[in-house]
C-alpha positions in Angstrom: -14.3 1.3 3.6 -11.5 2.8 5.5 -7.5 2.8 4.7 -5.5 -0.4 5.8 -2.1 -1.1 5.9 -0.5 -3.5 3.7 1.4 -5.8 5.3 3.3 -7.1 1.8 5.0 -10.7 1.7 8.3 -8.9 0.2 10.0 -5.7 0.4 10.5 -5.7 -3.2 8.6 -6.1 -6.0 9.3 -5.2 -10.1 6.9 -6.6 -12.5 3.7 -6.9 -13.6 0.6 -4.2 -12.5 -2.6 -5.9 -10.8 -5.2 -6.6 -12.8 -7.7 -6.3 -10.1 -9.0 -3.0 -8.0 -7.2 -3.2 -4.7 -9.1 -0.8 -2.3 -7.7 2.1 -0.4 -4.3 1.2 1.2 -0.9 2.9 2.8 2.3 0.8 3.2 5.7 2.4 4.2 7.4 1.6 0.6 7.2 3.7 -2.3 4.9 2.6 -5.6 5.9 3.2 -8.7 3.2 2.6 -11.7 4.1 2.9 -15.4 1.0 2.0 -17.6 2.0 0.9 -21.1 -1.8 -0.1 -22.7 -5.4 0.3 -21.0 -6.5 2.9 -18.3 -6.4 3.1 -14.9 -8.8 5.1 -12.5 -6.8 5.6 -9.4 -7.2 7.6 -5.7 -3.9 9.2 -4.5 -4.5 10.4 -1.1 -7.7 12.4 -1.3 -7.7 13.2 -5.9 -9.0 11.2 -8.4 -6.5 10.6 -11.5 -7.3 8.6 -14.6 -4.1 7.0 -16.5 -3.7 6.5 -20.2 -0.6 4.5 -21.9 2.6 6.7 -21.3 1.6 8.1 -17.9 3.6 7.8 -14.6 2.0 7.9 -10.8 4.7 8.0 -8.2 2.9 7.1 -4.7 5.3 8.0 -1.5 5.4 6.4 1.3 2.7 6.3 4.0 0.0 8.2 1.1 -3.4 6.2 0.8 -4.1 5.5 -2.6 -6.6 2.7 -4.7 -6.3 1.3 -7.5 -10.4 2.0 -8.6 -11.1 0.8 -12.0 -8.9 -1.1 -14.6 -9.5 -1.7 -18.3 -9.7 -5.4 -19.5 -6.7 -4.4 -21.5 -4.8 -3.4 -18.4 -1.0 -3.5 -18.8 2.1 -2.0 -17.0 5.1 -2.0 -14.7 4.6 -1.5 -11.0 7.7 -0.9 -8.4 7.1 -1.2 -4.5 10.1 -0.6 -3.1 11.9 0.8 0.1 12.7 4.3 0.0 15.9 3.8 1.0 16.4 0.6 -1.8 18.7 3.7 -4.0 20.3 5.6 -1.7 20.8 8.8 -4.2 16.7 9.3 -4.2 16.1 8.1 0.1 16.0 12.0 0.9 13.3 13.2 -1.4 11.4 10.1 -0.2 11.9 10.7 3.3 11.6 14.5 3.5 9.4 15.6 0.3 5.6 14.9 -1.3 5.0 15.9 -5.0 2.6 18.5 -5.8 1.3 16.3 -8.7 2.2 12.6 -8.1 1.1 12.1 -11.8 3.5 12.7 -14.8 1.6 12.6 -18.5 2.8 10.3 -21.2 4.1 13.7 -22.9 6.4 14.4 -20.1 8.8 11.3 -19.9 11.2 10.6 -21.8 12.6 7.7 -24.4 15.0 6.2 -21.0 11.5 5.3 -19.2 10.6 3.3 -22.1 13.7 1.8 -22.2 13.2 0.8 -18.8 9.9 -0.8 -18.7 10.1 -2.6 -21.6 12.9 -4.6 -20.7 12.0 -5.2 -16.9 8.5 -6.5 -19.3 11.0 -9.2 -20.4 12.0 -9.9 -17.0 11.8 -12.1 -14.0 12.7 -10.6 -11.1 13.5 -13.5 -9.0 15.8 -14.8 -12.2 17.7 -10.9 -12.5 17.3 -9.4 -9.5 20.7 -7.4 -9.5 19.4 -5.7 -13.6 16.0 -4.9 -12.3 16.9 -2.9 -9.4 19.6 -1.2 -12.2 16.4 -0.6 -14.2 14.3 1.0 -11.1 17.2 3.4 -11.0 16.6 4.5 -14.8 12.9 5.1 -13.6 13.5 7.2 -10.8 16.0 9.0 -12.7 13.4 9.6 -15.3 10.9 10.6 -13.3 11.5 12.1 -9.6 13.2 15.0 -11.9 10.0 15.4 -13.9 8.2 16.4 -10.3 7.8 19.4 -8.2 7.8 19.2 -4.0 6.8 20.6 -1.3 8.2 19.8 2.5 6.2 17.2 4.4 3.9 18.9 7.0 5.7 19.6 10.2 4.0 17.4 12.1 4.3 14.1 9.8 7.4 12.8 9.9 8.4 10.0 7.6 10.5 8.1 10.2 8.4 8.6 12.9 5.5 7.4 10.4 7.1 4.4 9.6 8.1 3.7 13.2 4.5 4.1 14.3 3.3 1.7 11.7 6.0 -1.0 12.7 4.8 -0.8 16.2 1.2 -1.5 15.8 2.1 -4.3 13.0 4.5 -6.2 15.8 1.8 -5.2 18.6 -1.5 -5.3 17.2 -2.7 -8.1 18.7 -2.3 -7.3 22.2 -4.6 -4.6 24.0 -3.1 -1.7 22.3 -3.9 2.1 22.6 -3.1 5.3 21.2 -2.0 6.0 24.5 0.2 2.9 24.5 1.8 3.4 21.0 2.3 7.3 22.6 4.4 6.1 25.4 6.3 3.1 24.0 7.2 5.4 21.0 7.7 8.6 23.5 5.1 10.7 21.0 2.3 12.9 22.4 -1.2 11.6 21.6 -1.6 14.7 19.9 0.7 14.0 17.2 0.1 10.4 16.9 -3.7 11.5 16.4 -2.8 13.8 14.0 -0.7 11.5 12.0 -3.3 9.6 11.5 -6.6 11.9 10.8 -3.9 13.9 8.5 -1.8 11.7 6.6 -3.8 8.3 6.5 -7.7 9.9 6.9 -8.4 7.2 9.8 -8.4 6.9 13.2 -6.6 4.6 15.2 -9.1 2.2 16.3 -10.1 1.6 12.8 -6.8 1.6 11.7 -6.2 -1.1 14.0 -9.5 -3.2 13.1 -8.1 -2.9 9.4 -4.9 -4.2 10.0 -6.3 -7.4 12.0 -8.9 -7.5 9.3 -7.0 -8.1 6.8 -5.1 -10.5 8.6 -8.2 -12.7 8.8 -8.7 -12.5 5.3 -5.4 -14.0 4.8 -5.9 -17.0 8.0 -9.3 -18.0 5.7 -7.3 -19.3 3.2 -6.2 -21.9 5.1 -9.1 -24.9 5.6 -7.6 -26.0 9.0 -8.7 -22.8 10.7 -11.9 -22.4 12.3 -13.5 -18.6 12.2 -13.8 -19.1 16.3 -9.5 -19.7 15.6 -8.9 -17.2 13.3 -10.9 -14.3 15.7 -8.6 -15.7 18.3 -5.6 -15.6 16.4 -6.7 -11.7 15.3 -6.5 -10.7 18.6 -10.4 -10.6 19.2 -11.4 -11.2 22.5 -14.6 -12.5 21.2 -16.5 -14.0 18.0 -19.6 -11.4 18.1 -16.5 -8.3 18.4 -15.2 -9.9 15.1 -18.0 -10.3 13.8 -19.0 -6.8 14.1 -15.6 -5.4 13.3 -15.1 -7.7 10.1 -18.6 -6.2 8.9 -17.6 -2.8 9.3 -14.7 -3.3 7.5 -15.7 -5.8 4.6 -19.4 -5.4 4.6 -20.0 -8.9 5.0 -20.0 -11.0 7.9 -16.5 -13.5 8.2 -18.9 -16.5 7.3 -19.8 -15.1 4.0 -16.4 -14.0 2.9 -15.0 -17.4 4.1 -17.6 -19.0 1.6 -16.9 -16.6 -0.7 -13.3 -17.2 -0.9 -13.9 -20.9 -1.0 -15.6 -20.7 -3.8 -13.0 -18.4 -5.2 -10.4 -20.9 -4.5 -12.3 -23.9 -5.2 -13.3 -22.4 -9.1 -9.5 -20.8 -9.3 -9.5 -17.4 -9.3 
């Protein structure tokens, strides 16, 4: 399956980790995961990493990453946040990557604790203003903890995340590389690079993702025919969604629509 972007509902989020695998994704925030009981077998851009109690995986932005396998057990504290949400840390999340995105249980320290087990305690919609206070405490106890390197000369952050707002506002019309080159005033070469480099897709895919997963989300609504929804996903016809849904889900839209009735109908 290839990498999609995640268009999430919020630009914030403190709490509780999934306690599902969520396949390979990028998103322009930064992710933050603290695991405090199970494991976790996780993909951070192209390495495998396997997370016991204690451990820390710091994901920057625009870096694919899946969450593979969880425990029954699972339990922890994820972040996604702007990079810019604490102004003192924006630079090393604009302009750096960690060698190692992974810091062992051994390597934190008793403020990190401190930290996630009182954003445990919280609701984030309820104490907004403390959690973010707490998000500080865990970047200040961990972003030391890593080592850096420069991002690659020819990925640049803002330039990444400008690319990927332009093809979420535009993806629905009849958009190119060569488009997205010109409106963004970017040679194709380093547009295509971006993306064979940093995300490990091409456009067109990346584009079929993103519409993808919209359609996923328009199923949930009963009122919305498939012939609709390919419609409203910017498909010029039902047998080009069809195909491109398969190649993304491995299913045709009929069966994951009953699928996620079902899903919905037994509540999961």
């Amino acid at each position: 399956m290839s990498t999609f972007y995640e268009q999430r509902p919020e630009p914030l989020f403190i709490g509780e980790m999934t306690h599902y695998p969520f396949s390979i994704h990028v998103h322009s925030n930064v992710e933050l995961l603290v695991l405090t009981q199970g494991s976790a077998a996780m993909t951070v851009g192209e390495k495998d990493y396997l997370l016991s109690p204690g451990d820390v995986l710091v994901i920057f932005p625009l870096v694919p990453h899946s969450y593979n396998r969880l425990s029954d057990d699972i339990g922890g504290v994820v972040a996604i946040f702007p990079p810019d949400i604490i102004p003192e840390y924006a630079g090393t999340f604009h302009g750096l990557l960690p060698e190692e995105p992974m810091i062992p249980a051994p390597q934190t320290g008793p403020d990190l604790a401190l930290a996630v087990g009182r954003i445990n305690r919280m609701n984030m919609n309820d104490n907004l203003p403390l959690c973010v206070a707490y998000l500080h405490v865990l970047l200040a106890s961990t972003l030391h903890s890593l080592t850096y390197r420069p991002v690659y000369d020819y990925i640049d952050y803002g330039l990444g995340r400008r690319v990927i707002q332009y093809i979420s506002d535009h993806v629905l019309e009849d958009i190119t590389l060569k488009s997205v080159s010109r409106a963004l005033g970017v040679s194709v070469p380093h547009l295509s690079h971006l993306f064979s480099d940093r995300l490990h897709i091409n456009f067109r895919h990346f584009i079929n993702a993103i519409r993808i997963e919209k359609a996923c989300l328009l199923m949930r609504d009963p009122n919305l025919t498939l012939t609709e929804i390919c419609s409203l996903c910017g498909y010029s016809s039902i047998r080009t969604f069809r195909r491109a849904f398969q190649a993304e889900r491995g299913c045709l839209p009929s069966d994951y629509s009953i699928h996620l009735k079902n899903q919905i109908s037994s509540g999961l």
